[in-house]
C-alpha positions in Angstrom: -10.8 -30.3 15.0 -11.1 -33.6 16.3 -10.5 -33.6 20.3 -8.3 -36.0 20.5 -6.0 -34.2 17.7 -6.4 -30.7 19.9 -4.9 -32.6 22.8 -2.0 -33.8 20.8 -1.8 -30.3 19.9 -1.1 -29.2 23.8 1.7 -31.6 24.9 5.2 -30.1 25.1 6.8 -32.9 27.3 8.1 -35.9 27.4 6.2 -37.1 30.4 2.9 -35.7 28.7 3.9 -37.3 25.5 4.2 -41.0 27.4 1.0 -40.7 28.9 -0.7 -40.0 26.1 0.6 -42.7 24.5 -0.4 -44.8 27.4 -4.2 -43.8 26.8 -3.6 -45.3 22.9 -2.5 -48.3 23.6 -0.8 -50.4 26.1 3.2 -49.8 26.4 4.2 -53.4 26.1 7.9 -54.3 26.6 9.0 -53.9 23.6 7.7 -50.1 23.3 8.6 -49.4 26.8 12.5 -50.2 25.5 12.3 -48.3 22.2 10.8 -45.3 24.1 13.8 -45.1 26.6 16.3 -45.7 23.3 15.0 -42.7 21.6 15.0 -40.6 24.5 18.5 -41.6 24.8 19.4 -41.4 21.6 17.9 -37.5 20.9 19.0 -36.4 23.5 20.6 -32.7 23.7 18.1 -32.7 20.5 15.8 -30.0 20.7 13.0 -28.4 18.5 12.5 -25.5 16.9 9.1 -24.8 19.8 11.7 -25.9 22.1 10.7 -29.1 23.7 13.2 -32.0 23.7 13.3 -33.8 20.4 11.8 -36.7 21.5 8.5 -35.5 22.4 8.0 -35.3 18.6 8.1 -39.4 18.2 6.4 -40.1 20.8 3.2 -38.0 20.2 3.7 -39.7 16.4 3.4 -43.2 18.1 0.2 -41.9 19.8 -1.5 -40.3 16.9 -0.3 -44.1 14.9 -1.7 -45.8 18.1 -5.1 -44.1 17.4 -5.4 -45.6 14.3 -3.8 -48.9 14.6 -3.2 -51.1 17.8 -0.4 -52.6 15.6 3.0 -53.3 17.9 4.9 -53.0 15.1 3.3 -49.6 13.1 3.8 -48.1 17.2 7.8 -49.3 17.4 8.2 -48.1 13.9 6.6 -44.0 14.6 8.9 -44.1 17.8 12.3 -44.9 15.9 11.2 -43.0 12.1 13.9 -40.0 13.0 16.4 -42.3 14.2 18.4 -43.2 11.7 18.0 -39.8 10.0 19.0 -37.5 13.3 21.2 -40.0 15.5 24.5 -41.7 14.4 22.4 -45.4 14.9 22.0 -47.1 11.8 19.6 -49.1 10.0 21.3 -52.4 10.3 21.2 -51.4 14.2 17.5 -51.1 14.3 17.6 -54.5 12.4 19.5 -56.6 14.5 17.7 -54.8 17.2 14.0 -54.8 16.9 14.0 -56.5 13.4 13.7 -56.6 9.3 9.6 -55.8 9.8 10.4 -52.9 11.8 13.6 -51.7 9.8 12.0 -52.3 6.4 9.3 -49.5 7.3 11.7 -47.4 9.2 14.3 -47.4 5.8 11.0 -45.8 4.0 10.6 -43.0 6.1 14.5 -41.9 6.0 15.0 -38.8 4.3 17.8 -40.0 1.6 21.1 -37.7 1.9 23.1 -38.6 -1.0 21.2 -38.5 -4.4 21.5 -41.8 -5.7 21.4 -40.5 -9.8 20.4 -44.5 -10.5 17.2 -44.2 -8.9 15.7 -41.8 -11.3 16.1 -40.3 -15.0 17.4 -36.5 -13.6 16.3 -33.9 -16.0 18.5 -31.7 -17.0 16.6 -28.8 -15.2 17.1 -30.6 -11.8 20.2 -28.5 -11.0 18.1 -28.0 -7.4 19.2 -30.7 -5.2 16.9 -29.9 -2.6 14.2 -31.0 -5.4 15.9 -33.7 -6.5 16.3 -34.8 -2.9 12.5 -34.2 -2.5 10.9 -36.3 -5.4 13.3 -39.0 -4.2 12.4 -39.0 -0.9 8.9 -39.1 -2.0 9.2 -41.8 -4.1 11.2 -44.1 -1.9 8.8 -43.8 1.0 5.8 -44.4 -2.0 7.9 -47.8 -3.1 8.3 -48.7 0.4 4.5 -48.9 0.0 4.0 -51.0 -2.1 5.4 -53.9 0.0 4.2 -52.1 3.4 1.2 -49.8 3.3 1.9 -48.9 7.3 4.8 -46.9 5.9 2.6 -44.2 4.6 -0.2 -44.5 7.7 3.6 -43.4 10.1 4.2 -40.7 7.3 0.8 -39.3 7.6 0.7 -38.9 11.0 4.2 -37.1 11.2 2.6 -34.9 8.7 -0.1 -34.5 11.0 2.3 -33.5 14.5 4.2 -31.6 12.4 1.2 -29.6 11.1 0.4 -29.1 14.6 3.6 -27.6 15.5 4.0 -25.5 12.7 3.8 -22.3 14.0 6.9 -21.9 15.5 8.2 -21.6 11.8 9.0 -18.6 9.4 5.7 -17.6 7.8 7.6 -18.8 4.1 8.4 -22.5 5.5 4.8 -22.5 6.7 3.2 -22.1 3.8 5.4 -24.6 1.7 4.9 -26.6 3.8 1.3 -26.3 4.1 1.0 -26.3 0.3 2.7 -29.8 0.2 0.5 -31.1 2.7 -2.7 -30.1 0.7 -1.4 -31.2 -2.8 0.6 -34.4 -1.8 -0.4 -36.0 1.9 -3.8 -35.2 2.5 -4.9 -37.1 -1.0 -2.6 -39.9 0.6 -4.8 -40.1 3.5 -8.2 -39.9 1.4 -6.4 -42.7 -0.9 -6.1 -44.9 2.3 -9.2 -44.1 3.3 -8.4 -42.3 7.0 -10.9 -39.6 6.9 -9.9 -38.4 10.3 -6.2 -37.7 9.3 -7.4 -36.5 5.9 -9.9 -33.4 7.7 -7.5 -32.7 10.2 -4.8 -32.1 7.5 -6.8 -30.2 5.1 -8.0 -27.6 7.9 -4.3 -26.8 9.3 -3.1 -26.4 5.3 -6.3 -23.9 5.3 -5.5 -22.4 7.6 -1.8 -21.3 6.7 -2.4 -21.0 3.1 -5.8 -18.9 3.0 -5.3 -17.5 6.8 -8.4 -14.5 6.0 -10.7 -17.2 4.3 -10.3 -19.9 7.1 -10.7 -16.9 9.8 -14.1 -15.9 7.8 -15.4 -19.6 7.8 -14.0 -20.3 11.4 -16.1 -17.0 12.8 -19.3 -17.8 10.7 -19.7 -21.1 11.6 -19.4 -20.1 15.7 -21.9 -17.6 15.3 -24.4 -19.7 13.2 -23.6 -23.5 15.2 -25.7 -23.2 18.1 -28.5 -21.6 15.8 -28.2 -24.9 13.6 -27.7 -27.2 16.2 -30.7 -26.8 17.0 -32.7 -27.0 14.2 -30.8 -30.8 13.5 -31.6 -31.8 17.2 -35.4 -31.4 16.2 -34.4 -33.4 13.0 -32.5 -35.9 14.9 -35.6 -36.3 17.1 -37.8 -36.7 14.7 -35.8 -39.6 12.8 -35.8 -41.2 16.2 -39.2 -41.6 16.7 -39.8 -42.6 12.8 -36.9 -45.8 13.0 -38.1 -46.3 17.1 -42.2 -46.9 15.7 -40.4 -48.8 12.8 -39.2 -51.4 15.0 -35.6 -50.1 15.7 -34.3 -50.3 19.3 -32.4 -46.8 19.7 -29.8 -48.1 22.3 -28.6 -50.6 19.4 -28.0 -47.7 16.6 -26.9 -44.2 17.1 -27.8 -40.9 15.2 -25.8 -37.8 15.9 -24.9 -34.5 13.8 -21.7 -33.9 11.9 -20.1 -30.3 10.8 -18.7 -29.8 7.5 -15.0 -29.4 8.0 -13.5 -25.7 6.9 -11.6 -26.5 3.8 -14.8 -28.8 2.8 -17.0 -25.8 3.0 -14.6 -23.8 1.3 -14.0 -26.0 -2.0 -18.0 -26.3 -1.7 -17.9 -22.7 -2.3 -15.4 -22.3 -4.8 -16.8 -25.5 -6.8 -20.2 -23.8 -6.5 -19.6 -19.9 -6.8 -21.8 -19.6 -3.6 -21.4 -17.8 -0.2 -21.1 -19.9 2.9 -24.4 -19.0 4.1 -26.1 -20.8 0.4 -23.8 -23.8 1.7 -26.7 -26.1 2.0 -24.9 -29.2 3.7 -23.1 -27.8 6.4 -24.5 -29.7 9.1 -25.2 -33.4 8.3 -27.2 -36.7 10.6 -25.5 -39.9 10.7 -27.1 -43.3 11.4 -25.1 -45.9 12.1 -27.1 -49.4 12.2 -26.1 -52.6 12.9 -26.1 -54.9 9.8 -25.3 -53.8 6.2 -29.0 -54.6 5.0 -30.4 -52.1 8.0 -29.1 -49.4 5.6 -31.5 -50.3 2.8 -33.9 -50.5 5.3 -33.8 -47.1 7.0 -33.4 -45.4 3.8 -36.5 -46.7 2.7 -38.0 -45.4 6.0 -36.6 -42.1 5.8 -37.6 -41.8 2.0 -41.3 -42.6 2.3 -41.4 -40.0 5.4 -39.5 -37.5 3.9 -39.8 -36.7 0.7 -36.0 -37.3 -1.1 -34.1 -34.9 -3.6 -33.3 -37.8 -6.1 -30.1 -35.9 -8.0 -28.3 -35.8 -4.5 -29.1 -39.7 -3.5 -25.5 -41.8 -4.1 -25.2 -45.5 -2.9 -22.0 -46.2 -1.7 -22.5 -48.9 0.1 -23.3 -51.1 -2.9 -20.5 -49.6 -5.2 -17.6 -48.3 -2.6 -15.5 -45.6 -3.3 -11.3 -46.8 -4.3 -10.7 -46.2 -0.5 -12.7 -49.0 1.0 -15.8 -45.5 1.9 -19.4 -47.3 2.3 -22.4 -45.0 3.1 -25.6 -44.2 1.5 -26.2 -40.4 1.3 -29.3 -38.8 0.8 -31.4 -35.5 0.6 -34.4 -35.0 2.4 -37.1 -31.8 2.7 -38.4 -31.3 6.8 -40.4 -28.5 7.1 -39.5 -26.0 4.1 -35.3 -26.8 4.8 -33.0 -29.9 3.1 -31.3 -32.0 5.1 -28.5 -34.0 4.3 -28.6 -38.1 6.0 -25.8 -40.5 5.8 -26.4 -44.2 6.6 -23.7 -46.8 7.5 -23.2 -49.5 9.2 -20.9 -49.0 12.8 -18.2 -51.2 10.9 -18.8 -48.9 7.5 -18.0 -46.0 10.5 -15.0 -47.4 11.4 -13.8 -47.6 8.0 -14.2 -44.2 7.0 -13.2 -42.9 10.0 -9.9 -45.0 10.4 -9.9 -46.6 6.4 -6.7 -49.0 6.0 -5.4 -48.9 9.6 -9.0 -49.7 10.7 -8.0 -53.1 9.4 -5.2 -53.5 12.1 -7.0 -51.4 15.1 -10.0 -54.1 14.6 -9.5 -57.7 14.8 -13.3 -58.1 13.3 -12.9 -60.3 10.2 -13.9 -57.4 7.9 -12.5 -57.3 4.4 -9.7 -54.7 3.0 -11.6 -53.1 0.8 -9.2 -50.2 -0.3 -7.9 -50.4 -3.6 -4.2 -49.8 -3.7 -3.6 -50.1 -7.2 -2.6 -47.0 -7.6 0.3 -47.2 -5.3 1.1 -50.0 -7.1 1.3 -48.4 -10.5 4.2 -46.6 -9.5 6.4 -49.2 -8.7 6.6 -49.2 -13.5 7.1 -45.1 -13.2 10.4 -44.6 -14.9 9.8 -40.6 -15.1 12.4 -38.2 -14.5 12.1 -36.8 -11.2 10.3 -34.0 -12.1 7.5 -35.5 -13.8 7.4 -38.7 -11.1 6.8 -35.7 -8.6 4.4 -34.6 -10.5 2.3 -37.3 -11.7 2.1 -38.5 -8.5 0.5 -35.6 -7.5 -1.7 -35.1 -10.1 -3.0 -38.7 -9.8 -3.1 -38.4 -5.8 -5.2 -35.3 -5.9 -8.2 -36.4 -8.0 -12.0 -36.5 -7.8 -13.3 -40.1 -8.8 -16.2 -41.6 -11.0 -17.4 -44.9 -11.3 -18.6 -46.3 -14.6 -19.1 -50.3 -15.5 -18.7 -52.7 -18.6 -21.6 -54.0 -20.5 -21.1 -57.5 -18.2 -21.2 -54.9 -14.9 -17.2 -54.4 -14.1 -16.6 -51.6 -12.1 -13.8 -49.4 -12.7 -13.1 -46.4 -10.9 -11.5 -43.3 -12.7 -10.8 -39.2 -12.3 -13.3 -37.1 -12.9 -13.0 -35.9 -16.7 -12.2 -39.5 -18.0 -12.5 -40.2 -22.1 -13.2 -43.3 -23.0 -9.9 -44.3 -24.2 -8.9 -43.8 -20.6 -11.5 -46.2 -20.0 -10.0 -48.6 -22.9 -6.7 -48.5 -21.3 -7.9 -49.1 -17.8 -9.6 -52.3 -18.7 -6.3 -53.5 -20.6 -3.6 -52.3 -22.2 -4.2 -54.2 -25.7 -8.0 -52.7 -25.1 -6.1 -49.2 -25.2 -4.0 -49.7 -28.4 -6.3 -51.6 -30.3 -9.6 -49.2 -29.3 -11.3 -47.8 -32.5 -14.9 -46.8 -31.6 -16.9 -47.0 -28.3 -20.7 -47.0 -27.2 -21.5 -45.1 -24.4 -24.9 -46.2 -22.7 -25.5 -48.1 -26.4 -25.1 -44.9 -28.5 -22.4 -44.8 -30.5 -19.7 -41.7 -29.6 -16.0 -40.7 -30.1 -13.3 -42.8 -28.1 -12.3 -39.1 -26.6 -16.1 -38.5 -25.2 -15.6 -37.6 -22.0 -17.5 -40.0 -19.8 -20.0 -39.1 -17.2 -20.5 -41.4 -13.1 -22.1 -44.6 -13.9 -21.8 -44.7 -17.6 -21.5 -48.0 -19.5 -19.1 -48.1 -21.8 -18.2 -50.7 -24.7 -14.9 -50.7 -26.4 -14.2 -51.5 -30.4 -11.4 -53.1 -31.6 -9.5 -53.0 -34.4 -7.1 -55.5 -35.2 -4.2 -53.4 -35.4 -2.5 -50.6 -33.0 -3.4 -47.5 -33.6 -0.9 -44.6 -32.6 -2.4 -41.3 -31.7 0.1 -39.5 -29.9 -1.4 -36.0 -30.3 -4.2 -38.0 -28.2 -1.3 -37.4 -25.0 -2.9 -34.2 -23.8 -6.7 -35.5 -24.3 -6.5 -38.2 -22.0 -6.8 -38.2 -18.1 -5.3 -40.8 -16.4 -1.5 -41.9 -16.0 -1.8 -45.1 -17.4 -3.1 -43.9 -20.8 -0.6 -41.3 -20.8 2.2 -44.0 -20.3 1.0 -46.3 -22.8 0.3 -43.6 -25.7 3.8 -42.2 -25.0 5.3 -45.7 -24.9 3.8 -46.2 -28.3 5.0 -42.7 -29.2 8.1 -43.4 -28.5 8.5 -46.4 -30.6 6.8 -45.1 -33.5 9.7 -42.0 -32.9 12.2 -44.7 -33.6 10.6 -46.6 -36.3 10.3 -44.0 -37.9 13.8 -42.1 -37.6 15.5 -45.9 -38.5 13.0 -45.9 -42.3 13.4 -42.2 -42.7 17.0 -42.3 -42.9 17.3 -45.4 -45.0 15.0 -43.9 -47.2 16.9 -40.3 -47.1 20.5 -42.1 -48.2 18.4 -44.4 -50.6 17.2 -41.0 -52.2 20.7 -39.3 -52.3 22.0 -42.5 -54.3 18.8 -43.3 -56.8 20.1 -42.4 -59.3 23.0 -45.3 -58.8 21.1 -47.7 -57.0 17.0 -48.5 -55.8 17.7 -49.6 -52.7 21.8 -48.6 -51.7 20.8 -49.8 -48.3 20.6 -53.3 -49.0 23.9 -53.4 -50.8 25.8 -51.3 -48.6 23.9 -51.9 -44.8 24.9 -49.0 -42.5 24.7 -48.8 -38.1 22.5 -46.2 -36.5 20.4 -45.6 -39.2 17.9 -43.4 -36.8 20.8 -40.7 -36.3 20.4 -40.0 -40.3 17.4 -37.8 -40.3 18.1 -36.3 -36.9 22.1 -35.1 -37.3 23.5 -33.5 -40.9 27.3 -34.4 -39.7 26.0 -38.0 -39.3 24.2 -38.0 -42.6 26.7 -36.7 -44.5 29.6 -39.0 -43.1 26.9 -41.8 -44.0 27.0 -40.8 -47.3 30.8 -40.7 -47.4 31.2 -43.9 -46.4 28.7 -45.4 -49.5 31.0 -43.7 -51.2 34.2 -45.5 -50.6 32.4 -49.0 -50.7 31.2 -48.0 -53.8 35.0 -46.8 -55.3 36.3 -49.8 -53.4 34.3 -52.3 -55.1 33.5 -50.5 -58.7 36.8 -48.6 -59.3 34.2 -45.8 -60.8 35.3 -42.8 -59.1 35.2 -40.5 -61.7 31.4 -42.0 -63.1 30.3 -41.9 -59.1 30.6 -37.9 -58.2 28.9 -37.6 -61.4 26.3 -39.5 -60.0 26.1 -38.4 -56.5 27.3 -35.0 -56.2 27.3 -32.7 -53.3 24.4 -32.5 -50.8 23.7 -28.6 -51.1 21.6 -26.6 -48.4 18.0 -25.3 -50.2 16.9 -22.3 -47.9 13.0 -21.6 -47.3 12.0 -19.0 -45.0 11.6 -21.0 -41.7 12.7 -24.5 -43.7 16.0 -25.7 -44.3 16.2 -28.5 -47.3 19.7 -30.3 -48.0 19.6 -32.8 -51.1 22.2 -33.6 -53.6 19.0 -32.7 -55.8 17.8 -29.5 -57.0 15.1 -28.0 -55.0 12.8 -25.3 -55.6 10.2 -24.8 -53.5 8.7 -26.2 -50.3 4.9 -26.8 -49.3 3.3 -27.7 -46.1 0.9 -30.7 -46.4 -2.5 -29.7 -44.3 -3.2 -33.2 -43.5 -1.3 -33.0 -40.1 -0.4 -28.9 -39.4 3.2 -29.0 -38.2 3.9 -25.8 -36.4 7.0 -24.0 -36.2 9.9 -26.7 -34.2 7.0 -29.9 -33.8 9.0 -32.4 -35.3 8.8 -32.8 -39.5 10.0 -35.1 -42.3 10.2 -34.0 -46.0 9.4 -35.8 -49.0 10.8 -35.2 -52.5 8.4 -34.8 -55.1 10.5 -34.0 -58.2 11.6 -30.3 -57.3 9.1 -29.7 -54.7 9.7 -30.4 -50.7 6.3 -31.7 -48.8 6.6 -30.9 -45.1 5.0 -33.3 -43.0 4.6 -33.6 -39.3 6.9 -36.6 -38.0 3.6 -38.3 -36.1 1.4 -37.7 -39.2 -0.2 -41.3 -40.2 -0.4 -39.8 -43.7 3.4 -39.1 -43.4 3.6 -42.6 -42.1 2.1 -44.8 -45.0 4.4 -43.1 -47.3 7.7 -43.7 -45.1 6.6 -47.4 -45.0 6.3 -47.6 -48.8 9.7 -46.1 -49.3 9.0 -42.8 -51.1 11.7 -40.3 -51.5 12.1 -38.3 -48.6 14.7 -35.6 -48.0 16.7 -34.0 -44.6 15.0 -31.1 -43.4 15.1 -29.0 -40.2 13.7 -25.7 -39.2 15.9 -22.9 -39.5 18.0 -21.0 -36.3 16.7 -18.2 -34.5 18.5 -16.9 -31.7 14.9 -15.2 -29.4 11.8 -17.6 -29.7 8.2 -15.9 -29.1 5.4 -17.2 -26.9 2.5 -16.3 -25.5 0.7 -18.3 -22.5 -2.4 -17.7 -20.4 -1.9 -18.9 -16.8 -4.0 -19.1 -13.5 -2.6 -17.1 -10.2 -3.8 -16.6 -7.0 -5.9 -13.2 -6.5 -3.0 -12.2 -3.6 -0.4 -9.6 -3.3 2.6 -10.2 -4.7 1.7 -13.7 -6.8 2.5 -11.9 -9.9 5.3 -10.4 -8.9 6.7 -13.5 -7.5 6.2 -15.3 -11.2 7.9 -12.4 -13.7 11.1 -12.6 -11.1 10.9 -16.4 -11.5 10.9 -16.0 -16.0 13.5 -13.4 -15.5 15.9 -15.4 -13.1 14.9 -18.0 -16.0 16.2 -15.8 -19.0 13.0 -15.1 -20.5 12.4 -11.6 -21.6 8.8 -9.6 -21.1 7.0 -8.5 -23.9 3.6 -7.5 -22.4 1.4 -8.6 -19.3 -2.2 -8.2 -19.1 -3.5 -9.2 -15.8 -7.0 -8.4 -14.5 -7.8 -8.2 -10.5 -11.7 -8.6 -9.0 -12.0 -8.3 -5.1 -14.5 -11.5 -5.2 -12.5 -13.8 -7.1 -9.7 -16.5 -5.4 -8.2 -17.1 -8.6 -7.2 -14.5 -11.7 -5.9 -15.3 -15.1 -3.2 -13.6 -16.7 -1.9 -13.3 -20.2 1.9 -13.3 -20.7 3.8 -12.9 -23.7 7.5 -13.6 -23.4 10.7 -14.3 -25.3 13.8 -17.3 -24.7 16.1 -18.7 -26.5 14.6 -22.2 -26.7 13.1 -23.5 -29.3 11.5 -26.2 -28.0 7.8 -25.7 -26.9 7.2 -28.4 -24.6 11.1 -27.6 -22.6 9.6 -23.7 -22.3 6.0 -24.9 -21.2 7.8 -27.0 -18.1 9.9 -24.4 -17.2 6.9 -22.4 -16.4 4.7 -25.2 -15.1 7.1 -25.9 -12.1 6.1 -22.2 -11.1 2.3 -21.7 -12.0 -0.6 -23.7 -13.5 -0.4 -22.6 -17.3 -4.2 -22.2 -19.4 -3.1 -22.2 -22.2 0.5 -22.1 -24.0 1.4 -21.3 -27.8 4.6 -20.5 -29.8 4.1 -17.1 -32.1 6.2 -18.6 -34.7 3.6 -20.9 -37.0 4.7 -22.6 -40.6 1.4 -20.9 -41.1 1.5 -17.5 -39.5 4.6 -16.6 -40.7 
């Protein structure tokens, strides 16, 4: 840990707390005021280690100070609890310090009252303390947008609070812990603050996977000095090669960098290895001067040493979303492989301090973090639930680079398809995307795409809907934009399908009854009997009204009768005798379907299908179906646990509390393994596949998820 972050770890006081501070930055007037206001205002405020409340603020403002000299960022980590834990409002700290200060301050206030207008609430979200989480989250993400600093506060609150957690019952530790790993430390490495981002990573570690962490922790004490070393000989030697090269060692620095524990451990999960295979454990850094001194001592160091090409990655030409720049390479020195980064000391600074380094130095250097993805969210209308999660899921992602034919880079998560690529160029590029060429060979737009690909986009000229495509695709913007397109096509469809289901009902009176007799809320027709049928009653009386052929017009129209089909039910004022599935599109048993008449035959069509789709456009005959009632619906899933006692215990209470009934469990257990998989199969009354699969998703990462009930496995 860094030292600076263990001494934050030590302070219990307020005096302590001050004079740390003092050793960040210089307590100006302004600070001076705000830090006797807080202590005023907390006071009789205590935490749960016991040290006055205000300590907690204080050492927040130091940990911001180390990042950023910035008056403001400073006032705003002193006064983030204010408003939340005092009876002193926002518009107090407004017309006190000011809007800049009170803006930032509003971001990181826990909100109280749910305010239902914010978000889309599920109708799951009967936990308010959820609910009150994802909208906490996503105000202080907003906040963002107009005020990055917002999240550099949050981060280091994180951070104290990390540091303090001990004092906490082992159950609020780990939750907490968990939401550090999954939610703030892929903030940090968004922003670029590598510091923060290693510090937060280690403490999660260590309360989440206490025994690993311990195993690491002990292995690396015993082996360091042993190492050490070895790198000091290496480090020597890289001296000598840049001094005889012309490089004057007092204007550069070299020195030897530990992996971090959780670094080493996802090296070793990634890899399947033990931590003694762990070849990069211990790194040299060379920081030089200029930008083009890079170049230069990696050619040095390459035609000394002799490189391991697949390991070389150039970041300094094409940086990393987060503003990173270093070159890091590979080298062989004397039968062992050593691992070099090169950067420049402003490249360091960067890295080490990534958005705030823009405020802490006044050095002219560009912002080179991308915050586009903060800003994506500001068009997230997501229920809470799936904002939460989305956000997540996008935070905490490995990156790729890959470039247009004209050289545009675009950076995108690791296991990107082209058509995510499509869609991240443009939106129109997305929807209209027929083909691609991948490195000039021609390949399916659902190819997934490998770091530095090329990748050229066909068009067609008209949008093309592929919503079984959702799952396929990586990023959140694809995702978006196919289910925006979904959606539409949803309606489209349900409005044609039920003009075409009452122009069916009356063809024998009429080609086209819809154009004479123009109904409201067509869509509802092939979605609600009640609604079709009282459609159909209505013709009925504009027809008496206006003919005066009642009589003639039962004859005509008669009663719409139910046709029953094993899982299918058919009602049509026609008779029906049998119903097929069409094989084009597969529906399975409660996907979405439409029928079409074909004189007494039924053809069952998925809703999506673009086969089903021509035909609805062109009118044909189509008919009101709907699966038929079962009260218990059977499914069987595979899902991912941790290898610890209890996890599986903890998941069949959480399906029972649910209402879902056990029908078997097979769950294997191997002593070298972090992660098992176990295969469920259940039973609920819930028809719907996707509403079952989130159920379980809030609890456990789910494999793979299937409904036993097929239209063909029946």
């Amino acid at each position: 840990m860094d030292p600076f972050i263990k001494e934050i770890q030590q302070i219990n006081t307020v005096e302590d707390a001050i004079n740390k501070l003092n050793t960040q930055t210089e307590i100006t007037p302004k600070l001076n005021e705000i830090i006797n206001f807080i202590i005023e205002a907390h006071e009789g405020q205590y935490r749960k280690s016991g040290e006055p409340y205000c300590v907690h603020p204080i050492l927040v403002a130091s940990i911001t100070a180390h990042f950023s000299k910035d008056e403001a960022i400073i006032a705003t980590a002193l006064l983030h609890d204010v408003v939340e834990d005092t009876h002193f409002s926002l518009e107090y700290v407004k017309e006190t310090w000011g809007s800049d200060i009170a803006h930032m301050v509003d971001g990181l206030t826990k909100i109280v009252e749910i305010r239902e207008h914010e978000f889309i609430a599920s109708n799951d979200a009967s936990d308010s303390k959820i609910i009150s989480s994802a909208l906490t989250f996503r105000k202080m993400l907003i906040a963002s947008i107009d005020d990055v600093r917002v999240l550099v506060v949050k981060l280091c609150d994180r951070l104290h609070n990390m540091l303090t957690l001990s004092v906490l019952p082992l159950n609020k530790q780990r939750r907490i812990a968990e939401e550090t790993l999954v939610v703030y430390v892929p903030i940090a490495n968004r922003l670029g603050i590598s510091t923060l981002k290693n510090a937060l990573e280690d403490l999660a570690f260590f309360y989440i996977y206490p025994n690993e962490y311990k195993k690491i922790d002990n292995f690396l004490k015993e082996q360091q000095s042993a190492m050490q070393l070895t790198f000091n000989t290496f480090i020597s030697t890289t001296k000598n090669l840049l001094e005889k090269n012309g490089y004057d060692l007092n204007k550069i620095k070299i020195y030897s960098r530990i992996k971090h524990h959780y670094s080493i451990y996802l090296k070793m999960q990634r890899k399947g290895i033990s931590i003694d295979e762990v070849l990069d454990l211990f790194a040299i850094r060379i920081l030089v001067e200029e930008d083009i001194d890079c170049y230069k001592v990696l050619g040095f160091i390459h035609l000394e040493f002799k490189p391991l090409i697949s390991r070389f990655k150039d970041y300094v030409a094409t940086p990393k979303e987060n503003g990173y720049q270093t070159i890091h390479t590979t080298v062989f020195y004397n039968s062992k492989i050593y691992e070099i980064q090169i950067r420049s000391f402003e490249m360091d600074r960067v890295a080490e301090f990534g958005i705030a380094a823009h405020w802490k130095y006044k050095t002219g250097a560009k912002n080179t973090t991308n915050l586009n993805w903060l800003k994506s969210l500001e068009f997230s209308n997501e229920n809470i639930e799936e904002f939460y999660q989305e956000t997540k899921d996008n935070l905490y992602t490995q990156e790729m680079i890959v470039y247009s034919p004209k050289g545009e880079v675009f950076t995108l998560p690791v296991g990107s398809t082209a058509y995510d690529f499509a869609f991240a160029v443009h939106s129109n590029i997305g929807k209209k995307a027929i083909g691609c060429y991948i490195n000039k060979i021609k390949k399916p737009l659902l190819t997934e795409l490998k770091s530095t690909d090329i990748v050229l986009i066909e068009l067609g000229n008209e949008v093309i809907v592929r919503c079984s495509w959702m799952d396929m695709v990586k990023t959140s913007r694809a995702k978006k934009q196919i289910k925006f397109l979904c959606t539409h096509r949803h309606k489209e469809i349900d409005e044609l399908s039920g003009k075409n289901i009452i122009n069916t009902i009356f063809s024998r009176y009429s080609d086209d009854i819809t154009q004479i007799y123009p109904i409201e809320s067509t869509y509802k027709i092939p979605l609600k009997l009640d609604f079709l049928k009282h459609t159909k009653q209505l013709i009925e009386k504009n027809i008496i009204n206006d003919k005066g052929l009642m009589s003639r017009f039962k004859i005509l129209t008669s009663k719409i009768k139910e046709y029953k089909f094993d899982n299918i039910l058919i009602y049509s004022n026609f008779s029906i005798s049998s119903v097929s599935f069409d094989h084009c599109c597969h529906p399975k048993f409660g996907d979405d379907i439409v029928a079409f008449k074909s004189n007494n035959e039924a053809i069952i069509h998925h809703k999506m299908c673009d086969k089903a789709y021509d035909k609805i456009k062109i009118n044909q005959q189509m008919l009101f179906c709907k699966w038929t009632k079962s009260t218990v619906y059977q499914y069987k899933m595979v899902i991912s646990i941790p290898n610890t006692k209890g996890e599986l215990a903890k998941v069949l209470t959480y399906m029972a509390e649910n209402e879902f009934y056990i029908l078997g469990v097979e769950f294997g257990r191997q002593a070298h393994s972090y992660i098992q998989y176990c295969y469920i199969e259940f039973e609920i009354n819930k028809s719907n596949i996707d509403e079952v699969r989130k159920i379980i998703e809030r609890k456990v990462k789910v494999i793979e998820f299937y409904s036993k009930k097929d239209a063909y496995n029946k």
